[in-house]
PDB file of N, CA, C, O and CB in Angstrom:
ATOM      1  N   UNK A   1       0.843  -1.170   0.000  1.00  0.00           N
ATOM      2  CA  UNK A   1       0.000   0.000   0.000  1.00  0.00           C
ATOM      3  C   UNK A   1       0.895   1.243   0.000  1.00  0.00           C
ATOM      4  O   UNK A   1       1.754   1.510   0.840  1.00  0.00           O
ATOM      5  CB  UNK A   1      -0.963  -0.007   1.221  1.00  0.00           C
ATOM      6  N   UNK A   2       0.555   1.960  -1.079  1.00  0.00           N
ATOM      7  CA  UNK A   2       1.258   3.400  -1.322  1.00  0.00           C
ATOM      8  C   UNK A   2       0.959   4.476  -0.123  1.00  0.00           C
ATOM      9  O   UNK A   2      -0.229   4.764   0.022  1.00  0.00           O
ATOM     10  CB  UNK A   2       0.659   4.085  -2.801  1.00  0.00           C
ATOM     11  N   UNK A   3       1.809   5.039   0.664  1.00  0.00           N
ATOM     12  CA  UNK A   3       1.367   6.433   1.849  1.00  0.00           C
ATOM     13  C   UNK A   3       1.508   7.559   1.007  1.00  0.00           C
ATOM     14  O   UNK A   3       2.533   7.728   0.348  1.00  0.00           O
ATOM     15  CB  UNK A   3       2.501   6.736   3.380  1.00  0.00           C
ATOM     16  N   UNK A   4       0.645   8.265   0.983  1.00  0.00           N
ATOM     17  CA  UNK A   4       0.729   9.908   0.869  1.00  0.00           C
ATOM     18  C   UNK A   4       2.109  10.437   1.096  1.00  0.00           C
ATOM     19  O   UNK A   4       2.870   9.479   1.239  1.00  0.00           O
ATOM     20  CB  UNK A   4      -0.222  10.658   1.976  1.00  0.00           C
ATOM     21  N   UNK A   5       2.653  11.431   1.174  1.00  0.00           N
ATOM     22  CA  UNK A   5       3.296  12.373   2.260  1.00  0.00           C
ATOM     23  C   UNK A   5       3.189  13.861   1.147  1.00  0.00           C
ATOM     24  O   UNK A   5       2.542  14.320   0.205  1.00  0.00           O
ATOM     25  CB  UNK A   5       5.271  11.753   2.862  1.00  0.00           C
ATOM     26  N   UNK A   6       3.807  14.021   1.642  1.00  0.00           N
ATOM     27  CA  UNK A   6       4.326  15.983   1.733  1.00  0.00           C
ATOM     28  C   UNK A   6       5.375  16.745   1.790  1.00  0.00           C
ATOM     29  O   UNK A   6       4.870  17.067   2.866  1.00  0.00           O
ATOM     30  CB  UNK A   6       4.028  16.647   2.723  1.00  0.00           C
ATOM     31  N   UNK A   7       6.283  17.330   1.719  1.00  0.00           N
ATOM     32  CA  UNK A   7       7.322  17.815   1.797  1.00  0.00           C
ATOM     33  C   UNK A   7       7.337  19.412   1.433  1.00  0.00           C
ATOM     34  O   UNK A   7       6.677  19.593   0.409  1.00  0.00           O
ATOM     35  CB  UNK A   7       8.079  17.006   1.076  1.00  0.00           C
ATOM     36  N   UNK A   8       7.832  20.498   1.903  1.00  0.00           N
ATOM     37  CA  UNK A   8       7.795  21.789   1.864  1.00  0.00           C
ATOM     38  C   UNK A   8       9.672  21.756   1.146  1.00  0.00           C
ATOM     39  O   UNK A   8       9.975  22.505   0.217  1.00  0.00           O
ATOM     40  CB  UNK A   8       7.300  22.598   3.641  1.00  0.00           C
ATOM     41  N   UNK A   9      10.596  20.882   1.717  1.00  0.00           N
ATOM     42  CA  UNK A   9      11.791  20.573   0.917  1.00  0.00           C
ATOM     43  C   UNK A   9      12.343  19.826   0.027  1.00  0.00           C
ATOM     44  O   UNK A   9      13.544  20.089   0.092  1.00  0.00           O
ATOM     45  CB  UNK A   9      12.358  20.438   1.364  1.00  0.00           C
ATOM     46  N   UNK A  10      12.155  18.989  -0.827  1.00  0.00           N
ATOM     47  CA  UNK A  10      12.118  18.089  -1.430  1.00  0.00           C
ATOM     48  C   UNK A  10      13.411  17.533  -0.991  1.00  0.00           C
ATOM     49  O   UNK A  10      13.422  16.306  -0.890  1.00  0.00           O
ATOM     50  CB  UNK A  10      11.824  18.323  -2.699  1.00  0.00           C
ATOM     51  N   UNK A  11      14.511  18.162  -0.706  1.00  0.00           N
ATOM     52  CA  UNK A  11      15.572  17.464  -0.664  1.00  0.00           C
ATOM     53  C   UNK A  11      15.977  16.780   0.982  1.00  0.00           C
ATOM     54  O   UNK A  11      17.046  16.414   1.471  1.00  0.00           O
ATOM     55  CB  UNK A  11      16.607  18.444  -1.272  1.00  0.00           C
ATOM     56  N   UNK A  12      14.825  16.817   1.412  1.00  0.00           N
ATOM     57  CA  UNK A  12      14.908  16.773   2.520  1.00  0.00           C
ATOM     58  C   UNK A  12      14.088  14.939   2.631  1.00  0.00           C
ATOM     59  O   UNK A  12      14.334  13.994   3.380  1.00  0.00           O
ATOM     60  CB  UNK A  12      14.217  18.274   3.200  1.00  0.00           C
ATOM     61  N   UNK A  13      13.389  15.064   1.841  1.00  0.00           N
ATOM     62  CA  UNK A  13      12.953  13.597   1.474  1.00  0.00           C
ATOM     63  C   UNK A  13      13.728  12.338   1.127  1.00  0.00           C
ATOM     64  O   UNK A  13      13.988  12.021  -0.034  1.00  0.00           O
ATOM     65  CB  UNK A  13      12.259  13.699   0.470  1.00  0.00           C
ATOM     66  N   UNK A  14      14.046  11.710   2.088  1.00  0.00           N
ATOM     67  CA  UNK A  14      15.052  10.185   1.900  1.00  0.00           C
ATOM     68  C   UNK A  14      15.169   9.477   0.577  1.00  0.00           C
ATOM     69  O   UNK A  14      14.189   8.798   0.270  1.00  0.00           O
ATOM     70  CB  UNK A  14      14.462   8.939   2.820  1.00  0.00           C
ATOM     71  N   UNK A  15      16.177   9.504  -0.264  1.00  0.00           N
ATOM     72  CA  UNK A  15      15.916   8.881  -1.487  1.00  0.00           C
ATOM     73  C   UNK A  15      14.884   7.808  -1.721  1.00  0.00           C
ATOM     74  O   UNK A  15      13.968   7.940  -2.533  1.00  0.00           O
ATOM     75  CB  UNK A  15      17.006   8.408  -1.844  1.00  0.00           C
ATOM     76  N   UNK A  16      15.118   6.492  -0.800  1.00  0.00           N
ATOM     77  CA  UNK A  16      14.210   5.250  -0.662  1.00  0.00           C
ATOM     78  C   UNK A  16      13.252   5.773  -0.716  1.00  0.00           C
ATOM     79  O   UNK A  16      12.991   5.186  -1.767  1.00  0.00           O
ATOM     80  CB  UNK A  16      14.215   4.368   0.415  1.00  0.00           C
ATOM     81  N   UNK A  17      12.394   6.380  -0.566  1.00  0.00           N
ATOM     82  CA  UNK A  17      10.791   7.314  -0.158  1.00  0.00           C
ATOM     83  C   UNK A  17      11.075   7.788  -1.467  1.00  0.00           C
ATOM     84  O   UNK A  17      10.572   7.224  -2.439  1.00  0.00           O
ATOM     85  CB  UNK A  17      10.553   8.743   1.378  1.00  0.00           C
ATOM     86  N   UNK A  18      11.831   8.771  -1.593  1.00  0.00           N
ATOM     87  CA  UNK A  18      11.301   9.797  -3.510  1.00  0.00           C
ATOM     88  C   UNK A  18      11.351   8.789  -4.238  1.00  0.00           C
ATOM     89  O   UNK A  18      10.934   8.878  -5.392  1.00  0.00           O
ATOM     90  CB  UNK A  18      12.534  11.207  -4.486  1.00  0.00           C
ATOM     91  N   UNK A  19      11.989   7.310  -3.639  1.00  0.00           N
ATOM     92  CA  UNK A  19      11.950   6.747  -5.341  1.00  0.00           C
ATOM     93  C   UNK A  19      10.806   5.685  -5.541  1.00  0.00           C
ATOM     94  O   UNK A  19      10.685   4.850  -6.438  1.00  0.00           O
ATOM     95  CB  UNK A  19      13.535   5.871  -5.849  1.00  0.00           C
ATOM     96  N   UNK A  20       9.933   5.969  -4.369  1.00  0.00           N
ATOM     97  CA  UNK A  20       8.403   5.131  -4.437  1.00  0.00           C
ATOM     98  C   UNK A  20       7.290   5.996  -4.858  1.00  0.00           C
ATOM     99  O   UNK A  20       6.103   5.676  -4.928  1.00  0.00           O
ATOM    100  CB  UNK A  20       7.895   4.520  -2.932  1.00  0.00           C
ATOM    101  N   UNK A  21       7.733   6.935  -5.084  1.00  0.00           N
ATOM    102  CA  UNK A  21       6.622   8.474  -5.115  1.00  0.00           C
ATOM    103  C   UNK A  21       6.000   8.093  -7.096  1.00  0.00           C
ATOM    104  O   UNK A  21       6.596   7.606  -8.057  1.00  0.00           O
ATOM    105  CB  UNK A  21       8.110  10.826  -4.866  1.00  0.00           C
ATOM    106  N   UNK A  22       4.941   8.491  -6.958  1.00  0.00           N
ATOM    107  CA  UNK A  22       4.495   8.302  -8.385  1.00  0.00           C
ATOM    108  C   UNK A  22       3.781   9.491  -8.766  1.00  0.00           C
ATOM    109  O   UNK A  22       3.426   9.617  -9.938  1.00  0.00           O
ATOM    110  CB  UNK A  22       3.597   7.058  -8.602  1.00  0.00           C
ATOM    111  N   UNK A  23       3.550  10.305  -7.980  1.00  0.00           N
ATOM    112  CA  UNK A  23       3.108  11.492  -8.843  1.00  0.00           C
ATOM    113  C   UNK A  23       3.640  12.306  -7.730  1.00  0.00           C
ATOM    114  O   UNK A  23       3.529  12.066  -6.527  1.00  0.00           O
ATOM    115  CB  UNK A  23       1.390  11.706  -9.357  1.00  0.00           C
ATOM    116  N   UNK A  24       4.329  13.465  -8.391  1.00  0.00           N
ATOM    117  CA  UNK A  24       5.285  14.346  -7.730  1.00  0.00           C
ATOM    118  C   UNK A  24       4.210  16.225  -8.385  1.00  0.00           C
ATOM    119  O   UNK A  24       4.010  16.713  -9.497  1.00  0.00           O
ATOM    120  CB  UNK A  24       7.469  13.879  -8.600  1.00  0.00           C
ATOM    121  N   UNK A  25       3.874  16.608  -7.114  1.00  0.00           N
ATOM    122  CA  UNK A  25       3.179  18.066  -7.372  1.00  0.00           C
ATOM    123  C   UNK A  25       4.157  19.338  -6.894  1.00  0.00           C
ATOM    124  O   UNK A  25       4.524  19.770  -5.801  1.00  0.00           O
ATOM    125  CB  UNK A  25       1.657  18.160  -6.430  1.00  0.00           C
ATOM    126  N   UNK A  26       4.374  19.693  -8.236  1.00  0.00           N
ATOM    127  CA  UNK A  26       5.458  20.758  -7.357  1.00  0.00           C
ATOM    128  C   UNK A  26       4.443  22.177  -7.516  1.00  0.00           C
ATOM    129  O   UNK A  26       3.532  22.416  -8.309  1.00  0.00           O
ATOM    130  CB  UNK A  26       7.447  21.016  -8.297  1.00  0.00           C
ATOM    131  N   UNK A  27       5.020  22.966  -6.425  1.00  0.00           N
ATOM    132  CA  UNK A  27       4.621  24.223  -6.836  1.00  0.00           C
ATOM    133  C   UNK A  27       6.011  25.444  -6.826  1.00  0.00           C
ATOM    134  O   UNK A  27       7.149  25.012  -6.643  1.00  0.00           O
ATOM    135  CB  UNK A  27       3.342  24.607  -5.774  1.00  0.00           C
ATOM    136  N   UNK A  28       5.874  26.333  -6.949  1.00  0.00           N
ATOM    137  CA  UNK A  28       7.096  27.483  -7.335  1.00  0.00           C
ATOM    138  C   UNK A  28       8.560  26.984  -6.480  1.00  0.00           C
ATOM    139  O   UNK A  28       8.723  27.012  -5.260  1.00  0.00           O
ATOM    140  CB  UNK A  28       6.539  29.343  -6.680  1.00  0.00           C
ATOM    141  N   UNK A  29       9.536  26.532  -7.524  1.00  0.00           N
ATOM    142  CA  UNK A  29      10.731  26.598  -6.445  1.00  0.00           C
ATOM    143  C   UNK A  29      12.023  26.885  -7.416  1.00  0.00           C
ATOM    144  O   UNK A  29      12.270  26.502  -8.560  1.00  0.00           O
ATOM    145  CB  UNK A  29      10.928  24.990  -5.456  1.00  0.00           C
ATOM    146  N   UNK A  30      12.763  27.736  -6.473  1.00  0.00           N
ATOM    147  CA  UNK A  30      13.810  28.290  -6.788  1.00  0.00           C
ATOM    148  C   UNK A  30      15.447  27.656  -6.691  1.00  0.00           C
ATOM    149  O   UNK A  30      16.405  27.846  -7.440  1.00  0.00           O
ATOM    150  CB  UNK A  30      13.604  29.308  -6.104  1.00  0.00           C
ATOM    151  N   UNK A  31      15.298  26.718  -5.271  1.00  0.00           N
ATOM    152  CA  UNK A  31      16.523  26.567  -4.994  1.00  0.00           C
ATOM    153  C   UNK A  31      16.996  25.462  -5.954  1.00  0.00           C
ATOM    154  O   UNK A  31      16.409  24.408  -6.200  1.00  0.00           O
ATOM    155  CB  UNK A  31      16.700  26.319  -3.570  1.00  0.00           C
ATOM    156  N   UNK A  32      18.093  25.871  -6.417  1.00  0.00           N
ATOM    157  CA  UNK A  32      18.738  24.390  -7.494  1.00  0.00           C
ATOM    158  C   UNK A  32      19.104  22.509  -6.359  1.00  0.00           C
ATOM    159  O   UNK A  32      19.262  21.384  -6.834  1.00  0.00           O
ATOM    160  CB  UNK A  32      21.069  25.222  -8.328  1.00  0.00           C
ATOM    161  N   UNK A  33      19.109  22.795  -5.361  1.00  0.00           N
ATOM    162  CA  UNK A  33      19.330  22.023  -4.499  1.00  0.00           C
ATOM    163  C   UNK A  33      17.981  20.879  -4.327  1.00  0.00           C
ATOM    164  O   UNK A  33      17.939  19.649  -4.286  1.00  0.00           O
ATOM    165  CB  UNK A  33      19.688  22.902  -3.349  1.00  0.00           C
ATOM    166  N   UNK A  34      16.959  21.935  -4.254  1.00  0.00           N
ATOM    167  CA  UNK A  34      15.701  21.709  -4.038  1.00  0.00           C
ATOM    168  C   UNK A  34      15.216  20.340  -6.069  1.00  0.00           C
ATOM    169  O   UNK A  34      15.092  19.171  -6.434  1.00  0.00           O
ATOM    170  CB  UNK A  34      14.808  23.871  -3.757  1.00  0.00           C
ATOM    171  N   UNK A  35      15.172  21.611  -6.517  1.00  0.00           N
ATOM    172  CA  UNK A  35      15.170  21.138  -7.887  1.00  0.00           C
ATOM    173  C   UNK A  35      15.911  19.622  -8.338  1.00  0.00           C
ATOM    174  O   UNK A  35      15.351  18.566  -8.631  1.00  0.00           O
ATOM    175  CB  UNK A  35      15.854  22.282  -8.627  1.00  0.00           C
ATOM    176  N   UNK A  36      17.268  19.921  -8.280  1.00  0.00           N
ATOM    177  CA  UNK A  36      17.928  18.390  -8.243  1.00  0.00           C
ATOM    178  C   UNK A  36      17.098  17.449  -7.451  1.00  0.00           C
ATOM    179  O   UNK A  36      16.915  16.302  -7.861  1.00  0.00           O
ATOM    180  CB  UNK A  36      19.437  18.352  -7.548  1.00  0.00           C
ATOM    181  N   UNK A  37      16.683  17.794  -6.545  1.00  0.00           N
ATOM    182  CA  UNK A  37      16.184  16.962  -5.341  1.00  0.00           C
ATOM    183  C   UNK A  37      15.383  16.097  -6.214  1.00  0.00           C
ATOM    184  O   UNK A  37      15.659  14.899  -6.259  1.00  0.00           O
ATOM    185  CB  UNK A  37      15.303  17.772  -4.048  1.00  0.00           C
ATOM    186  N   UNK A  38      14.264  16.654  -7.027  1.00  0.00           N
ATOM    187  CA  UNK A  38      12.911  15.986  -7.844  1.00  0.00           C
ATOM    188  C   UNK A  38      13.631  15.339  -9.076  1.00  0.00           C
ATOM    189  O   UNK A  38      13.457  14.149  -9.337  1.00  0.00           O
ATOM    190  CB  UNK A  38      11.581  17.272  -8.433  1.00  0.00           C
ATOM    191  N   UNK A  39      14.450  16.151  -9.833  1.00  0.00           N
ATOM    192  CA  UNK A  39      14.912  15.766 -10.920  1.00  0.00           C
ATOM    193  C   UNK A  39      15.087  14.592 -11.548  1.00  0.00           C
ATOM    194  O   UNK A  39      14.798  14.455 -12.737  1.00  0.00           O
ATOM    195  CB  UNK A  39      15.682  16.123 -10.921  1.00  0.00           C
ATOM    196  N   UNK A  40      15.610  13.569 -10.759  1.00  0.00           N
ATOM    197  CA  UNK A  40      15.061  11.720 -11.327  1.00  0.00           C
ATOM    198  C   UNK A  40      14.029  11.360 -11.434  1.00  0.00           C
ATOM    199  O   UNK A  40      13.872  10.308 -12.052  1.00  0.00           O
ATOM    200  CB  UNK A  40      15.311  10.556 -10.596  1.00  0.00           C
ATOM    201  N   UNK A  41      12.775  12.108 -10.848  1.00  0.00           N
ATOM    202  CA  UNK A  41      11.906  11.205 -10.885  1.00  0.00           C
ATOM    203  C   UNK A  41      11.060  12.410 -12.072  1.00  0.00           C
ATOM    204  O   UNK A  41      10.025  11.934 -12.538  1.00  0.00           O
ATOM    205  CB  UNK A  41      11.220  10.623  -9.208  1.00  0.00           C
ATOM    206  N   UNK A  42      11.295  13.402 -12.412  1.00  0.00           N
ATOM    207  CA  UNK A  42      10.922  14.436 -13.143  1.00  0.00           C
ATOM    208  C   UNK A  42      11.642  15.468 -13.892  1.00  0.00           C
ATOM    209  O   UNK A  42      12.133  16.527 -13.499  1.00  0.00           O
ATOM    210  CB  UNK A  42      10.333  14.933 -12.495  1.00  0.00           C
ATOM    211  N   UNK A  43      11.603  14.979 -14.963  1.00  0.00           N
ATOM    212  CA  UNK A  43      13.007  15.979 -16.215  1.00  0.00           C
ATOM    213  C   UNK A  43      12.730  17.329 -16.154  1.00  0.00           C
ATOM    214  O   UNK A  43      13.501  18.287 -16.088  1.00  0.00           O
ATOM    215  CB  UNK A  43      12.933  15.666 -18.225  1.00  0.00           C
ATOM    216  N   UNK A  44      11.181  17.263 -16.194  1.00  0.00           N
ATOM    217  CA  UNK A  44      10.906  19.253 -16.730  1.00  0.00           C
ATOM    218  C   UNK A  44      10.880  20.055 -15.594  1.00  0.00           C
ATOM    219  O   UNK A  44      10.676  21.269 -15.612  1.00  0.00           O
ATOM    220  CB  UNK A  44       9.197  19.759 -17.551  1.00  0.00           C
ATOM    221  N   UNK A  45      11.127  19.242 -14.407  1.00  0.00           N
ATOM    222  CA  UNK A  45      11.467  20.041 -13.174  1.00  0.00           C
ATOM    223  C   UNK A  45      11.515  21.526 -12.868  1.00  0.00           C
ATOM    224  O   UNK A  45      11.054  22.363 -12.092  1.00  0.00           O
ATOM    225  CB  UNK A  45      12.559  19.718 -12.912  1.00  0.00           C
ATOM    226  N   UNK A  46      12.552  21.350 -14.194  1.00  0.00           N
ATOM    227  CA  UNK A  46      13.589  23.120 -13.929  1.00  0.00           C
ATOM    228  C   UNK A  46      11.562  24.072 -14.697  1.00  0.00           C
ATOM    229  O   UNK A  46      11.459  25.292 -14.826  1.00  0.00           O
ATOM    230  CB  UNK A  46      16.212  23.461 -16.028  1.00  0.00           C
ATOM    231  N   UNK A  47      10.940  23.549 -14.869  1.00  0.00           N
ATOM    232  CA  UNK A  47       9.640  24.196 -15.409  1.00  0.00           C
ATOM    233  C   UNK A  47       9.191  25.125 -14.056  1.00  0.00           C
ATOM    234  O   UNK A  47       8.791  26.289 -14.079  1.00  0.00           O
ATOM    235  CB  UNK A  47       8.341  22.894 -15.912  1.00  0.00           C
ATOM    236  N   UNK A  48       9.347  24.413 -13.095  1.00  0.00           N
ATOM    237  CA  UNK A  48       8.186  25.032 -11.560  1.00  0.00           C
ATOM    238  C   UNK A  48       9.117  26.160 -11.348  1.00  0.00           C
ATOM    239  O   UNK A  48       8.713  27.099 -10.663  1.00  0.00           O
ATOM    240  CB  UNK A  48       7.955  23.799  -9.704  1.00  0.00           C
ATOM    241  N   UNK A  49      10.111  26.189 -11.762  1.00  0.00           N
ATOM    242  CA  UNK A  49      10.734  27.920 -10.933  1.00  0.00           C
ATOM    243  C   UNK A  49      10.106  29.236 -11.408  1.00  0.00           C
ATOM    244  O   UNK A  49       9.830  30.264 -10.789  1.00  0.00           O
ATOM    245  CB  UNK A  49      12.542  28.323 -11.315  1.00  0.00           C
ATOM    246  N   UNK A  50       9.924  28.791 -13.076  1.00  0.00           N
ATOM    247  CA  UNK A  50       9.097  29.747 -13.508  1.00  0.00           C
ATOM    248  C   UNK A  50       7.303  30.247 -13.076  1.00  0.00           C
ATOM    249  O   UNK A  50       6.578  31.065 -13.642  1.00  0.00           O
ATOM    250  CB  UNK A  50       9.231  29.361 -14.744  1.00  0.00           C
ATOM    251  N   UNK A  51       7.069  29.482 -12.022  1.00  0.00           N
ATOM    252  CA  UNK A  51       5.448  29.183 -12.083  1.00  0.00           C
ATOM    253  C   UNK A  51       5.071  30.784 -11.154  1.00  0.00           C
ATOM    254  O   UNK A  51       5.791  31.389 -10.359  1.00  0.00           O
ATOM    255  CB  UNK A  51       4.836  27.257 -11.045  1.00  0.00           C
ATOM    256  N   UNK A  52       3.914  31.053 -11.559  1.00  0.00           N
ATOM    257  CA  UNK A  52       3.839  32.073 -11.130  1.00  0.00           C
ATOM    258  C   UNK A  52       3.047  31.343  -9.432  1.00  0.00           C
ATOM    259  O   UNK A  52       2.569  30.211  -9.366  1.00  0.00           O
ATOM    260  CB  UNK A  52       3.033  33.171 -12.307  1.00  0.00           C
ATOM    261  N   UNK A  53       3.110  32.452  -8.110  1.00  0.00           N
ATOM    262  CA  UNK A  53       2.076  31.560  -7.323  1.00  0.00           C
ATOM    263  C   UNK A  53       1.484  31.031  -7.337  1.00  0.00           C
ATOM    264  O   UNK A  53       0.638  31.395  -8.154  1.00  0.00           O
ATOM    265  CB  UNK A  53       1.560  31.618  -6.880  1.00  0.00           C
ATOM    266  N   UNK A  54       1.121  29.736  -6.653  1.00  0.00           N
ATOM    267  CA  UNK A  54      -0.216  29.259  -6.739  1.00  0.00           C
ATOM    268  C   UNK A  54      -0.785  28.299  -7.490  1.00  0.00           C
ATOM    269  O   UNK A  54      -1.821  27.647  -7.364  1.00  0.00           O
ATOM    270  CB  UNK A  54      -0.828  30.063  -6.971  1.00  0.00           C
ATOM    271  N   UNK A  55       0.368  28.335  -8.570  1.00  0.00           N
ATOM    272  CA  UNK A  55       0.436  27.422  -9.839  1.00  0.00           C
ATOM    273  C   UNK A  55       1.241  25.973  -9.555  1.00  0.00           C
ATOM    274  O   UNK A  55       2.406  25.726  -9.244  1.00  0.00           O
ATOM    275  CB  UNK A  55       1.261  28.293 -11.084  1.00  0.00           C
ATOM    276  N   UNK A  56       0.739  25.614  -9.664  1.00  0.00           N
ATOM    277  CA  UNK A  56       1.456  23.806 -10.101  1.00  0.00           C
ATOM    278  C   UNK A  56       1.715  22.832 -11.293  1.00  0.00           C
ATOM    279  O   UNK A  56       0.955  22.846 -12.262  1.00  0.00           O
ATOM    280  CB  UNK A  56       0.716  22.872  -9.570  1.00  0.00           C
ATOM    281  N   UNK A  57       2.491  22.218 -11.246  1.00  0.00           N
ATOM    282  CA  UNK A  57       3.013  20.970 -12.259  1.00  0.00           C
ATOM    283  C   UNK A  57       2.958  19.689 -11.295  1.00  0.00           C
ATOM    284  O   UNK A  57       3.620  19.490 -10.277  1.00  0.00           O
ATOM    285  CB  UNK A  57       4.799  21.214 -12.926  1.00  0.00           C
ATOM    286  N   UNK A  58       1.901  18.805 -11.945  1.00  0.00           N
ATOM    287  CA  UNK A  58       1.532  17.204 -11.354  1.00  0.00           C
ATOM    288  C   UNK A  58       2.254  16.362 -12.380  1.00  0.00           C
ATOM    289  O   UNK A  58       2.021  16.513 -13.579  1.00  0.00           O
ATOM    290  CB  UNK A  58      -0.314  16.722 -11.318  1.00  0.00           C
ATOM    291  N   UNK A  59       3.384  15.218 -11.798  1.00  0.00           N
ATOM    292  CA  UNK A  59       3.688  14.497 -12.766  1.00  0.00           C
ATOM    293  C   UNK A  59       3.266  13.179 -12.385  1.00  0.00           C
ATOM    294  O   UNK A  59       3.430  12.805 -11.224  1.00  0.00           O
ATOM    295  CB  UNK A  59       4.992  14.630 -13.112  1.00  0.00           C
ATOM    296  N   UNK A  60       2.814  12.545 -13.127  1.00  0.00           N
ATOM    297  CA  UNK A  60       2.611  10.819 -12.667  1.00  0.00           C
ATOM    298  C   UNK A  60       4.141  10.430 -13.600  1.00  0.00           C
ATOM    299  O   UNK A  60       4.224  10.729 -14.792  1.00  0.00           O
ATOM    300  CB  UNK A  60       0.625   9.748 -13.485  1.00  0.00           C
ATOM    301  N   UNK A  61       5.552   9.570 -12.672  1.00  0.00           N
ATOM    302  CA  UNK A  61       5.894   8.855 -13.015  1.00  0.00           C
ATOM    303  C   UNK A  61       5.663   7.877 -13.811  1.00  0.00           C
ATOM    304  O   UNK A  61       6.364   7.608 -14.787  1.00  0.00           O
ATOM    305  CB  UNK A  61       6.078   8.773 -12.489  1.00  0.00           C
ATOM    306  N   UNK A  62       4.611   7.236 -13.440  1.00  0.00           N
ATOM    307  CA  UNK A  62       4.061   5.978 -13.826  1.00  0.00           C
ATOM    308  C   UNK A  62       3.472   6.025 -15.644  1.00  0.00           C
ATOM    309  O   UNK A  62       3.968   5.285 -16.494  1.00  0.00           O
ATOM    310  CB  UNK A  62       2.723   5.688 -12.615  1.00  0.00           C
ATOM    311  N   UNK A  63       2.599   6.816 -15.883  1.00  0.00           N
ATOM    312  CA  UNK A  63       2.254   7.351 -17.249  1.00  0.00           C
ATOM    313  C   UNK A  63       2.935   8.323 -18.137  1.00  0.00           C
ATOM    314  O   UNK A  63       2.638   8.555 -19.308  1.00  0.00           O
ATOM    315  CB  UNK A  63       1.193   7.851 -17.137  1.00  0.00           C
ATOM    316  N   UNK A  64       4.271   9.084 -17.156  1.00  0.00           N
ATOM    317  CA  UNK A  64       4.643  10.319 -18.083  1.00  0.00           C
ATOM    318  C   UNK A  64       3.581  11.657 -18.225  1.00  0.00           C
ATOM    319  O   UNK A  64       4.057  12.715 -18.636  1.00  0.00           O
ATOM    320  CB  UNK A  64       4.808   9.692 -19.587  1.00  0.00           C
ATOM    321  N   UNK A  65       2.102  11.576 -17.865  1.00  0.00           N
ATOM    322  CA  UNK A  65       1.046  12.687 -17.993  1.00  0.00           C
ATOM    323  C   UNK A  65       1.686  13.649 -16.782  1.00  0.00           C
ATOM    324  O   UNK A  65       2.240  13.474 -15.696  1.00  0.00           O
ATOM    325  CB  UNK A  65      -0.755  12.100 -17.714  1.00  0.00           C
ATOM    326  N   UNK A  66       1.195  14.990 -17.788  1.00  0.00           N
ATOM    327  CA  UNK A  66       1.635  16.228 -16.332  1.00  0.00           C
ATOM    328  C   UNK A  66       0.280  16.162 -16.823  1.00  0.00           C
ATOM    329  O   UNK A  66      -0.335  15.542 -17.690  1.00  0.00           O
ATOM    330  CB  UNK A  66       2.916  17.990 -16.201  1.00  0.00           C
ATOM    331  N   UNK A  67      -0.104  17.585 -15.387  1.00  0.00           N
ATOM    332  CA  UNK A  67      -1.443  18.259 -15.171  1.00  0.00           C
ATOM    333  C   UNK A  67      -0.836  19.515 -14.741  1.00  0.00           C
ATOM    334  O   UNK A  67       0.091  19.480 -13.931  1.00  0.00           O
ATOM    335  CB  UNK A  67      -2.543  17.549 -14.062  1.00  0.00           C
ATOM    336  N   UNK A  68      -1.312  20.728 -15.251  1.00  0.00           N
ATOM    337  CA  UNK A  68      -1.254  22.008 -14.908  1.00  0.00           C
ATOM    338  C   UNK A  68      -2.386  22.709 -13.809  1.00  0.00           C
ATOM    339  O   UNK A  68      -3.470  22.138 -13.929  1.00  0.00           O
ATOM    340  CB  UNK A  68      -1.288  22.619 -16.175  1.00  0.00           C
ATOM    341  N   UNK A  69      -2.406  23.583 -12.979  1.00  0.00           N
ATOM    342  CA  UNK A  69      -3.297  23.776 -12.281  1.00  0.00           C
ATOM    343  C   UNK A  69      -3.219  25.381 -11.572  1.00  0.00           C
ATOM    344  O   UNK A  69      -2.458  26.318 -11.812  1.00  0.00           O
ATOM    345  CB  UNK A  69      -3.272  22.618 -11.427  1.00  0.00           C
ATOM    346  N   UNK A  70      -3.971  25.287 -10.929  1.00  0.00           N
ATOM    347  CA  UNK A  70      -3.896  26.610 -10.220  1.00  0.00           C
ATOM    348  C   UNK A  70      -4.739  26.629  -8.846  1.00  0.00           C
ATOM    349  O   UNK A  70      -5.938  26.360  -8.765  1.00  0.00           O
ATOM    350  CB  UNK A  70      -4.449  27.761 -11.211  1.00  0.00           C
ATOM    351  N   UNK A  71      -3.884  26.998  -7.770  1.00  0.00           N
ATOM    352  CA  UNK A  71      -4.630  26.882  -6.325  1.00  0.00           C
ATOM    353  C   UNK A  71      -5.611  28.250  -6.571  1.00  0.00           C
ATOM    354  O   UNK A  71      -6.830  28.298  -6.399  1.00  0.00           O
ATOM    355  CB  UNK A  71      -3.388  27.009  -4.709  1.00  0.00           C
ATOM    356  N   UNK A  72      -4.707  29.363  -7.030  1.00  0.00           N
ATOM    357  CA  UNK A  72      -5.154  30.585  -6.311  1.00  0.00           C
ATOM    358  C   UNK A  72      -4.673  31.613  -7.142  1.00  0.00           C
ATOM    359  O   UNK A  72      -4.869  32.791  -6.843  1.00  0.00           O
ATOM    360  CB  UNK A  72      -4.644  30.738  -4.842  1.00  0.00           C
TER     361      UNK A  72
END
């Protein structure tokens, strides 16, 4: 059984754990540290720095489909 979680750092997330993750939601991030962090499990990564607030990129690993969105 797959758990949820969350992360406000990505790089702060234990490899073993990011590399069970199947859909990765980023929203605005800047730090390249951070960025690398997602980067295996998501190429267009370097995409979310540009996002304006509020905005997100959903990737399912599993299919390759993003989803674009907007909180706010």
């Amino acid at each position: 059984m797959k758990c949820p979680g969350a992360v406000q750092h990505p790089k702060d997330y234990h490899r073993d754990i990011a590399a069970e993750v199947t859909e990765w939601v980023c929203f605005q991030m800047f730090d390249p540290a951070e960025l690398d962090a997602v980067r295996p499990y998501f190429r267009a990564v370097d995409q979310v720095a540009a996002l304006p607030k509020g905005e997100f990129i959903a990737y399912n690993v599993e299919s390759g489909e993003e989803l674009r969105g907007r909180l706010f």
